[in-house]
Residue frames as qw, qx, qy, qz and C-alpha x, y, z in Angstrom:
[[0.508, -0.182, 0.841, 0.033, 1.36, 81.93, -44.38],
 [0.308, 0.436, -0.416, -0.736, 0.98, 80.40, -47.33],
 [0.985, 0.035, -0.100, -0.136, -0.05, 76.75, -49.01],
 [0.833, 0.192, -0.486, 0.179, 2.76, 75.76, -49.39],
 [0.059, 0.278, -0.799, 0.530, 4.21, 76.25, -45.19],
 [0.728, -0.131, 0.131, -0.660, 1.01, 75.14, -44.68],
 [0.926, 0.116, -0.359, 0.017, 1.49, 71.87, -46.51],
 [0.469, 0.443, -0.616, 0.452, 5.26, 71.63, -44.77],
 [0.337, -0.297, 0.544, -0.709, 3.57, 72.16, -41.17],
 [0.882, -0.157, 0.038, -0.443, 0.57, 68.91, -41.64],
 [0.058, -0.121, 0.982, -0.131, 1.51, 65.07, -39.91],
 [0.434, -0.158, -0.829, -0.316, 0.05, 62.19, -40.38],
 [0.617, -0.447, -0.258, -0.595, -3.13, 61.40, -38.72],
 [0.211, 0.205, -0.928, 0.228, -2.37, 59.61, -35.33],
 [0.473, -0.298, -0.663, -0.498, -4.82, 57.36, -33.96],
 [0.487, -0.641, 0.160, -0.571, -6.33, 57.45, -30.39],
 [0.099, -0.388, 0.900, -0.172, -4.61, 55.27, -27.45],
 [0.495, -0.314, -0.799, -0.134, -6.38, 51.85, -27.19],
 [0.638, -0.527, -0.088, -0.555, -9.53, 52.15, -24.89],
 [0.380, -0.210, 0.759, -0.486, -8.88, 50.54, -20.66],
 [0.316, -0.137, -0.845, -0.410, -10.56, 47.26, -21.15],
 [0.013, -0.485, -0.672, 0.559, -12.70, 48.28, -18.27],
 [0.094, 0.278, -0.030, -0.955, -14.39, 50.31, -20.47],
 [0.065, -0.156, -0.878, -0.447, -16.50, 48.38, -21.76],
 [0.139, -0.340, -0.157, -0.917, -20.14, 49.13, -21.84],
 [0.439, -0.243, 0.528, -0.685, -22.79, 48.92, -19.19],
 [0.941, 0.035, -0.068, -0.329, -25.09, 45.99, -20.98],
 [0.577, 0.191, -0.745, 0.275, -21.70, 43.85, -20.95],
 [0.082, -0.308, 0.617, -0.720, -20.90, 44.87, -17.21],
 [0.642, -0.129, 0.400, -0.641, -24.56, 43.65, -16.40],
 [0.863, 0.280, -0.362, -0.215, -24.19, 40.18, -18.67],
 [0.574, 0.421, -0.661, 0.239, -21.30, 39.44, -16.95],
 [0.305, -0.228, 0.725, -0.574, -21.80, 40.33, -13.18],
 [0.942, 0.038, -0.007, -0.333, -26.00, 37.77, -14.31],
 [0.945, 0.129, -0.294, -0.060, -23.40, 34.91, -15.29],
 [0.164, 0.379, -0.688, 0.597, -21.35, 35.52, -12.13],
 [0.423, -0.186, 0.207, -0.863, -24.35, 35.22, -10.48],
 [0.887, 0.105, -0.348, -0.286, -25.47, 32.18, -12.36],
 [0.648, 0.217, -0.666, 0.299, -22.19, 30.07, -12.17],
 [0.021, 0.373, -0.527, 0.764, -22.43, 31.16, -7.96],
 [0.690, -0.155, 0.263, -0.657, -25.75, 30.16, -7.57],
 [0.825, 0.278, -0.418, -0.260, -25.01, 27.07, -9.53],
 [0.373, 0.605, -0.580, 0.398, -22.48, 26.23, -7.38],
 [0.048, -0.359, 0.602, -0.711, -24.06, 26.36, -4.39],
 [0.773, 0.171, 0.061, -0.608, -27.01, 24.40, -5.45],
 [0.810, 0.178, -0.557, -0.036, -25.06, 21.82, -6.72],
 [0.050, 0.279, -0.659, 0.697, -22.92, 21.87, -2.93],
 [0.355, -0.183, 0.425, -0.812, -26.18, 21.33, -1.35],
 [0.908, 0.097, -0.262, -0.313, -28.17, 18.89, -3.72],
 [0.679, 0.429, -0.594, 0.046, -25.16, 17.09, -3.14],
 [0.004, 0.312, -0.701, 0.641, -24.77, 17.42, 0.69],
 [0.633, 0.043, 0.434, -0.640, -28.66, 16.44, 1.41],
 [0.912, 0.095, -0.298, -0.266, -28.80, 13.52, -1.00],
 [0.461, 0.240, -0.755, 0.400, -25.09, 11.97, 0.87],
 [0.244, -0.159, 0.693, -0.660, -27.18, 12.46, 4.07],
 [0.748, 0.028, 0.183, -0.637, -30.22, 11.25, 3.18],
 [0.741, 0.358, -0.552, -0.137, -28.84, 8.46, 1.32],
 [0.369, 0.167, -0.855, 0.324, -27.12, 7.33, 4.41],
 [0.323, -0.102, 0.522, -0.783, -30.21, 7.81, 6.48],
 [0.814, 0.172, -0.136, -0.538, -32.50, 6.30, 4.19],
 [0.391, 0.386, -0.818, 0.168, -29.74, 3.30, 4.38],
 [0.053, -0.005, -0.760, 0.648, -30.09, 3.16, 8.31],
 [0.557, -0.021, 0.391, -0.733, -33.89, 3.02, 7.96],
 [0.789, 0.098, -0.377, -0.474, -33.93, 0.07, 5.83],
 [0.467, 0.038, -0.847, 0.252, -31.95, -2.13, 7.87],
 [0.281, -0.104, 0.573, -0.763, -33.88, -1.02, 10.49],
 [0.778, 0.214, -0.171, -0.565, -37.15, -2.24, 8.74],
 [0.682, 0.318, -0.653, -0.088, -35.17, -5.30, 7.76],
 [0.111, 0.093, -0.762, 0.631, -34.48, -6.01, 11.82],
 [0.656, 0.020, 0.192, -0.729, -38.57, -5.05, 12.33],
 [0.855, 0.247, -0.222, -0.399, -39.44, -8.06, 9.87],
 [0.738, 0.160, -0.638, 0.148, -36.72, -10.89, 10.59],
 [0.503, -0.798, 0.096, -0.317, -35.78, -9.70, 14.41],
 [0.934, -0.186, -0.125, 0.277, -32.49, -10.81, 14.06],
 [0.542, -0.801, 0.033, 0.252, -30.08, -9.47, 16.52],
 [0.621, -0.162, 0.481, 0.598, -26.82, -10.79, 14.96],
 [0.458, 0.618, 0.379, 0.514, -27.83, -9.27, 11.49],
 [0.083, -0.980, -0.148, -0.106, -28.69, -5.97, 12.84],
 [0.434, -0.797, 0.276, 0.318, -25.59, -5.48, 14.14],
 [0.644, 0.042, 0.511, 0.568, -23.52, -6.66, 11.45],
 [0.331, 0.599, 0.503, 0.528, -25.42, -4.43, 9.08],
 [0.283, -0.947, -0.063, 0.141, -24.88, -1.39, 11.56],
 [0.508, -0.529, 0.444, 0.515, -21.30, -2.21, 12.01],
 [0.586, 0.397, 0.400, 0.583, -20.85, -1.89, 7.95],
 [0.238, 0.876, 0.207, 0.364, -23.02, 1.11, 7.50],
 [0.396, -0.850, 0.074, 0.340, -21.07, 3.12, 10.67],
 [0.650, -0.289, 0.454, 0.538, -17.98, 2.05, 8.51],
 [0.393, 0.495, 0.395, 0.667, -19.15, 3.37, 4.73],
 [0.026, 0.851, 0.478, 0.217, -20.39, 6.28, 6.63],
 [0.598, -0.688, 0.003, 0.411, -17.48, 6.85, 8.68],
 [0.493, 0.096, 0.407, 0.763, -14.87, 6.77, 5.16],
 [0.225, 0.641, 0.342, 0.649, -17.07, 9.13, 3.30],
 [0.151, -0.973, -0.119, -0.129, -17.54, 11.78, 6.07],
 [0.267, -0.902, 0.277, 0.198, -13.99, 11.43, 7.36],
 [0.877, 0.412, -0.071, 0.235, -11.43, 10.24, 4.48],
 [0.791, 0.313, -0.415, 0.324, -8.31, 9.30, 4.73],
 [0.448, -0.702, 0.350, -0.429, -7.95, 8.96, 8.25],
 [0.356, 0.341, -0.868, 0.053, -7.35, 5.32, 8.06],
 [0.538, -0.169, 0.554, -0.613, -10.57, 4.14, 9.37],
 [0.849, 0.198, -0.345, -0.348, -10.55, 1.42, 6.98],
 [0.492, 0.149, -0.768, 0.383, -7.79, -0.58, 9.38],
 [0.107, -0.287, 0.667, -0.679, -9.30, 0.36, 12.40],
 [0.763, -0.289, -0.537, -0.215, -11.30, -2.21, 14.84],
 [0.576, -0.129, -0.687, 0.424, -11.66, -2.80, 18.13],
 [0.451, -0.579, -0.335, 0.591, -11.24, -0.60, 20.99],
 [0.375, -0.144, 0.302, 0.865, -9.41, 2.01, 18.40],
 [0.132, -0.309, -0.658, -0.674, -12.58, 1.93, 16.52],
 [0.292, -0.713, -0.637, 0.030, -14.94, 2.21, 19.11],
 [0.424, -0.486, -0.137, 0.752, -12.99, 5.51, 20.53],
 [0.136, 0.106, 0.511, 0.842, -13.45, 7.15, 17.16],
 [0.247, -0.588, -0.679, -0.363, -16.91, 6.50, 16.99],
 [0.423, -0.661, -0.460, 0.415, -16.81, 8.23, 20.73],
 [0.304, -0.404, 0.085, 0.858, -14.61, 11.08, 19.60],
 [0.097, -0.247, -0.503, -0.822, -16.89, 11.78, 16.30],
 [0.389, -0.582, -0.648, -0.300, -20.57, 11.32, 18.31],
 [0.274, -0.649, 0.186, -0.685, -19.49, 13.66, 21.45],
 [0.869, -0.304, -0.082, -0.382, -19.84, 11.00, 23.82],
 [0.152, -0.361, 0.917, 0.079, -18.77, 7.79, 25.43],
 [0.789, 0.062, 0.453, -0.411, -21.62, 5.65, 24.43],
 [0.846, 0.386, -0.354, -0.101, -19.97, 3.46, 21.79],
 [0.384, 0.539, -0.633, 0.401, -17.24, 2.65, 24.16],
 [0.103, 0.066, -0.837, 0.533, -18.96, 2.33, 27.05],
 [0.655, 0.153, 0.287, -0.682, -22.71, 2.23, 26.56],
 [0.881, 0.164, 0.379, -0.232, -24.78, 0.47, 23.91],
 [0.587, 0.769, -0.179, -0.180, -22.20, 0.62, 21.35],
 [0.230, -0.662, 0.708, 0.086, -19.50, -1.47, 22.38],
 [0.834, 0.232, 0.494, 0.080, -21.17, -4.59, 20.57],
 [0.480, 0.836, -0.250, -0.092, -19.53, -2.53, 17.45],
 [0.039, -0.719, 0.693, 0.042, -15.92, -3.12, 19.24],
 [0.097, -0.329, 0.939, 0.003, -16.12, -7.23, 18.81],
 [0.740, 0.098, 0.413, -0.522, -19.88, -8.22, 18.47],
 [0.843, 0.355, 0.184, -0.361, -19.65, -8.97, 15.06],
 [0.166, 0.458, -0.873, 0.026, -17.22, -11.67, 15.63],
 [0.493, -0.003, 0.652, -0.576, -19.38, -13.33, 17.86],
 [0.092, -0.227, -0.871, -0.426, -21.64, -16.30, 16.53],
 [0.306, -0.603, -0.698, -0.237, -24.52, -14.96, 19.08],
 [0.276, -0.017, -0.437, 0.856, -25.39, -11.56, 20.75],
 [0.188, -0.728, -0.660, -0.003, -28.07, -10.10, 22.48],
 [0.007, -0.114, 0.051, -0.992, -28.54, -5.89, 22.17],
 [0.241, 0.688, 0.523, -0.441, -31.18, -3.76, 22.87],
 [0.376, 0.449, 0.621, 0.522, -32.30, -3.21, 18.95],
 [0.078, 0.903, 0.327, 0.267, -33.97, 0.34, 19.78],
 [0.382, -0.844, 0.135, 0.351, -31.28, 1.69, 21.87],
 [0.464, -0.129, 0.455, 0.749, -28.48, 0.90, 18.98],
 [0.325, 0.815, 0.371, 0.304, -30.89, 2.50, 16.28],
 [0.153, -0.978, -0.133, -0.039, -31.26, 5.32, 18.14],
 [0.571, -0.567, 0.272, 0.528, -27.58, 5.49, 18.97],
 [0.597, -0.025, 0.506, 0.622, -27.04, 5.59, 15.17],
 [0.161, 0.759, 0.500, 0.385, -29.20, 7.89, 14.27],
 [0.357, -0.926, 0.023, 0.122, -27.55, 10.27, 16.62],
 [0.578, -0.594, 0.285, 0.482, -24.52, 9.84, 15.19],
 [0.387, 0.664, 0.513, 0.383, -26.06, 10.03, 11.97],
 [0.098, -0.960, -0.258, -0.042, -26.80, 13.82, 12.95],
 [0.419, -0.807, 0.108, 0.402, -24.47, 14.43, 14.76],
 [0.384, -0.188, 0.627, 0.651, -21.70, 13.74, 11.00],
 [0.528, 0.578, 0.620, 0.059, -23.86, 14.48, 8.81],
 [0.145, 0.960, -0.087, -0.221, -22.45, 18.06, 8.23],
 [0.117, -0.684, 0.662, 0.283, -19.15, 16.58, 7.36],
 [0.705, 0.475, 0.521, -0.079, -20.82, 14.86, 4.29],
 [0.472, 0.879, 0.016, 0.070, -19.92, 17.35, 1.91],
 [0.191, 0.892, -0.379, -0.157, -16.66, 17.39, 2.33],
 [0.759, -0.097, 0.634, 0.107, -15.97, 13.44, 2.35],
 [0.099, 0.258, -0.543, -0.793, -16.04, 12.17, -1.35],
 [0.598, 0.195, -0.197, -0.752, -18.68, 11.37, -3.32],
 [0.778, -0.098, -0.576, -0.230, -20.56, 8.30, -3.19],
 [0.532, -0.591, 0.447, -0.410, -21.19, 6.21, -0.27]]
C-alpha cells in the first residue's frame, strides 16, 4: 500500500453520539435530589405552619369570646358571638357546601353530622337553631363552650384543606 491508497481510504472525522442526559455527573445528581429535598420539605412546612395557625387562630377566637362572656356575663352576646364563629369556622373547614344559606334545623343537623353527635340538635346546642333571634335567652355558658371546643377538635383537621383565611 502506498500514500497515495492510503490517502483514497481516510474519512472525515465523525464525532461521538450526544451523551443520555442522564449522564450527567454525580455532584449534579446530589444538587438536585438536596433541592428536591428542599422544595419537599418546604412544602410540608408551609402545609403545616399553615394548618396550626387556621386552628389556632380559630381557637384562640373561641377563647376570647369566652373571656369576653367571663367579664360582661352576657348570655345573649355569647351566643350570638358563638353562632358567628361556628359559621366562619364552618365555611373555611367545609367550603362550598352552601353553609352560608343554611339556618335553622338544616343548620343545626350539620353541626350534628360534622361533631359526631346529636348535641347541637338536641342537647345544648339547639340555642344555635333560633336563639339568636330571640331578644332574651338563658344557656348554660360552660356547657356551650365546651360544646364548641369539641367541635373545634373534632374539624380542626379539615382546616387545611378549607381556604385560607378565616
Amino acid at each position: 500500500m502506498g500514500v497515495d491508497e492510503l490517502l483514497l481510504n481516510l474519512q472525515d472525522i465523525q464525532p461521538p453520539p450526544e451523551p443520555a442526559w442522564w449522564l450527567l455527573p454525580p455532584a449534579t445528581w446530589f444538587v438536585l435530589g438536596i433541592l428536591l429535598l428542599l422544595a419537599t420539605g418546604s412544602r410540608w412546612y408551609r402545609r403545616r405552619r399553615a394548618r396550626n395557625w387556621q386552628g389556632a387562630s380559630a381557637r384562640a377566637e373561641l377563647e376570647r369570646i369566652a373571656a369576653r362572656h367571663v367579664a360582661d356575663r352576657d348570655d345573649m352576646l355569647l351566643v350570638r358571638s358563638l353562632a358567628g364563629w361556628l359559621k366562619r369556622v364552618a365555611l373555611q373547614a367545609f367550603p362550598g357546601q352552601g353553609l352560608e344559606r343554611m339556618c335553622g334545623q338544616r343548620w343545626l343537623r350539620f353541626l350534628d353530622h360534622s361533631a359526631g353527635n346529636t348535641h347541637f340538635s338536641r342537647g345544648q346546642g339547639a340555642v344555635f337553631g333560633d336563639a339568636v333571634y330571640r331578644r332574651q335567652v338563658e344557656v348554660d355558658s360552660d356547657a356551650l363552650l365546651g360544646l364548641c371546643r369539641k367541635w373545634l377538635a373534632r374539624v380542626q383537621p379539615r382546616l387545611t384543606r378549607g381556604r385560607p383565611g378565616c
